[in-house]
N, C-alpha and C positions, 0 to 999 in steps of 0.2 A: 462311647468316646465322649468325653469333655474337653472342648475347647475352651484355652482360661482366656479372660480378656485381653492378655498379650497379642493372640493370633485375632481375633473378634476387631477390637480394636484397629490393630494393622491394616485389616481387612476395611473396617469402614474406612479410615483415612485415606489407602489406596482412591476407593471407589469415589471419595471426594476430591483427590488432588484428579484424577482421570476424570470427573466433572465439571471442576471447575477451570484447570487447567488453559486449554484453548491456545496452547503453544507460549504461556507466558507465566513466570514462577509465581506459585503461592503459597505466602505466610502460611507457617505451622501455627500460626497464633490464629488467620480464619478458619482455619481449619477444625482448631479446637471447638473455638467458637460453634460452627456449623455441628461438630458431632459430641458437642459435649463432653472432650476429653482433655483430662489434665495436659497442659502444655509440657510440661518436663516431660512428662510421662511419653507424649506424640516425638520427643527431641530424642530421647531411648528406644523406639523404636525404629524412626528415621536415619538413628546412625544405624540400627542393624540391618536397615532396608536400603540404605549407601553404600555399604560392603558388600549386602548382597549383589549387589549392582541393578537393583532393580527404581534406584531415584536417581536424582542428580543435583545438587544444590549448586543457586548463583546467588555470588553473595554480593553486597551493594544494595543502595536504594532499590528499591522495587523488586529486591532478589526475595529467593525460596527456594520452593524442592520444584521438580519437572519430573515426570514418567520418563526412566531411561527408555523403555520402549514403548512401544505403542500400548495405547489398551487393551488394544484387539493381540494382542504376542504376549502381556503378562496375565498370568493363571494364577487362580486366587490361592492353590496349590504352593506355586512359588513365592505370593508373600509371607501366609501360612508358615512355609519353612525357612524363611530369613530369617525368620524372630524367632528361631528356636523352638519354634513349638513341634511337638513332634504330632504327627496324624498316625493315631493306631489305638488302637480296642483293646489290648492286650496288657495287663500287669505287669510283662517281661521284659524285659529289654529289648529291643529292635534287632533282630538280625545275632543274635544271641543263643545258643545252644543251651542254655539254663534255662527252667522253667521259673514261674514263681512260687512255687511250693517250698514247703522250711528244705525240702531234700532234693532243690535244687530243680527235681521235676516237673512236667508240665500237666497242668489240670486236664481233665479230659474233654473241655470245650476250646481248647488254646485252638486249636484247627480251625473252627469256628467266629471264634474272635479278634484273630486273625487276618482272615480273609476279608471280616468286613473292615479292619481298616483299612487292606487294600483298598477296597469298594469305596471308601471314601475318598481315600487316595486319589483313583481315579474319575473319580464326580468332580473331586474341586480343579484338577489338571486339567478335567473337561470343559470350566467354566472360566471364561477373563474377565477381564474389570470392565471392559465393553457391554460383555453382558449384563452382569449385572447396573450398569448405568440405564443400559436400554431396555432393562427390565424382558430380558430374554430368555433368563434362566430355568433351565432343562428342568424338568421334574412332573410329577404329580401335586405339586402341592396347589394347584389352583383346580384338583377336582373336590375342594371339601366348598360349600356354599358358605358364602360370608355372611358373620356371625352366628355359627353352628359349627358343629360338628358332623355333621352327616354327611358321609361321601358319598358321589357319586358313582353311579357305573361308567365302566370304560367307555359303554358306545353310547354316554351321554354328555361324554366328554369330548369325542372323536367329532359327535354329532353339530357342536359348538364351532 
C-alpha cells in the first residue's frame, strides 16, 4: 500500500492542530509553517477534514481550525478517510466483485492483499492523534537499534 501525500499530510496536520491546539484555534498558516506544507494545499484538505466532521473552523481574529473531537476519540484511520484516500493493498476496486486482471478476474494473491489492507485498516483505527502526539504508538518499530538496522529479539524488547 502507498499512502500519497494527501493522507501523509492530513495526518501530520491533524497531529499538529491536536498539539498545538490547547482548546484555542490555530492558523493553517502555523501550521504549515510547523510541517512544512503548502498552505493552499492544508486549506484543501481542511475543507475535506470540515465535511468530514472531524475539524471545526472559527472565524475572526484569533480564529482557525479546532479538533471536533477529542484526540483521544479521532483515529488516524478516520482522517486517512476524510481526504479520500482509500486504505487498501489491492489494484481493485474496494468492495468490488471484478478483479484487476484484463478478464476482469482476480489475481491469485488478491486474498492476500486484501487482507493486509484490512490489517492496516485496523492499525491506523487502532491509533488516535493522542497517540501519536504522546508518542504511544503500538508497534514493533522501536525493536530495530538506532541508526542500524538490526533487530532485536522479542524477549529483549519485552526485557526493556
Amino acid at each position: 500500500m502507498k499512502l500519497s501525500t494527501k493522507g501523509r499530510y492530513a495526518v501530520m496536520a491533524m497531529v499538529d492542530l491536536a498539539d498545538s491546539s490547547r482548546d484555542r484555534p490555530v492558523a493553517l498558516a502555523d501550521i504549515a509553517d510547523r510541517q512544512e506544507i503548502s498552505l493552499s494545499y492544508l486549506e484543501q484538505l481542511f475543507g475535506k477534514l470540515r465535511k468530514g466532521g472531524l475539524v471545526r473552523s472559527v472565524r475572526g481574529p484569533g480564529g482557525g481550525y479546532l479538533l471536533a473531537r477529542t484526540a483521544e476519540e479521532t483515529r488516524v484511520a478516520d482522517v486517512i478517510l476524510a481526504v479520500d484516500e482509500p486504505i487498501r493493498a489491492t489494484r481493485c476496486k474496494s468492495g468490488s466483485p471484478k478483479g484487476c486482471k484484463s478478464n476482469q478476474g482476480r489475481c491469485l494473491t488478491h486474498e492476500l492483499w486484501e487482507e493486509l489492507g484490512n490489517q492496516i485498516y485496523l492499525y491506523l483505527a487502532s491509533v488516535s492523534l493522542a497517540d501519536v502526539v504522546d508518542r504511544r504508538v503500538p508497534g514493533g518499530a522501536r525493536m530495530f537499534e538506532p541508526r542500524t538496522t538490526k533487530i532485536k529479539e522479542p524477549s529483549q524488547v519485552a526485557a526493556q
